[in-house]
C-alpha positions as CSV (number, residue, x, y, z in Angstrom):
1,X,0.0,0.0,0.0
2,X,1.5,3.4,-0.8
3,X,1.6,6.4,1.9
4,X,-0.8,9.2,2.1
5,X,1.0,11.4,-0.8
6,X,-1.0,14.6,1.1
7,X,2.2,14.0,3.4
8,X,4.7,14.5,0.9
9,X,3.6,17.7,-1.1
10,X,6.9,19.6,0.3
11,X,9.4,17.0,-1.2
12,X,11.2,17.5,-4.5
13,X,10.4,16.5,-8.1
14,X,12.3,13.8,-8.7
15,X,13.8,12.4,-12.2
16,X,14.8,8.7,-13.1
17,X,16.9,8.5,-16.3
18,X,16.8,4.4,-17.6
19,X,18.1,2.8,-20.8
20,X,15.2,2.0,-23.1
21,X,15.1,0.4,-26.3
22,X,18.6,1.8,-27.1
23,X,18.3,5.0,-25.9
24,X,17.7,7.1,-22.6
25,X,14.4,8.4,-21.3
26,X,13.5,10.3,-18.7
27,X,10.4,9.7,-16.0
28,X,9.4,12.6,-12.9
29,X,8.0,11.1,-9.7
30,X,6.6,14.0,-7.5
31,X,6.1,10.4,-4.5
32,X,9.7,9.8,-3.1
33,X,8.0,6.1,-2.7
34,X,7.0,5.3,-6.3
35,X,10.4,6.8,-7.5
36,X,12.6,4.5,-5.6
37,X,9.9,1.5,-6.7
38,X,10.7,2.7,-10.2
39,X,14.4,2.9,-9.6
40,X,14.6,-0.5,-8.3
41,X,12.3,-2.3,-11.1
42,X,14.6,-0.6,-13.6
43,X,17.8,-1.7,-11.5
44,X,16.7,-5.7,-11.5
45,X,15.8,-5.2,-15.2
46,X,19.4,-3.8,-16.0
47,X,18.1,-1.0,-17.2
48,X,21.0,1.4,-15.7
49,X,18.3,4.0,-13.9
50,X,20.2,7.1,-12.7
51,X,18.7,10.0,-10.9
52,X,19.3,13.0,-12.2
53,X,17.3,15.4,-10.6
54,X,15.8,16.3,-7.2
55,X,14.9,19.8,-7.3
């Protein structure tokens, strides 16, 4: 179950960068949660995610 995301309207923007059909592609989480779920589906995947942006 994900957390209330009313809790987390303060916290950053985040950006995931992954490989993708031979490129790189971008994806913005505004949920600290469902960007680190993302992260780690793309790192068992070997998908080389990065982040590259928290503003």
């Amino acid at each position: 179950m994900m957390p209330d995301r009313s809790r987390y309207t303060n916290n950053p923007t985040i950006t995931v960068e992954y490989d993708c059909r031979g490129q790189r592609k971008t994806k913005d989480f505004k949920c600290v949660y469902e960007a680190r779920r993302f992260y780690l589906t793309k790192d068992k995947a070997n998908k080389n995610p990065k982040v590259i942006k928290g503003d």
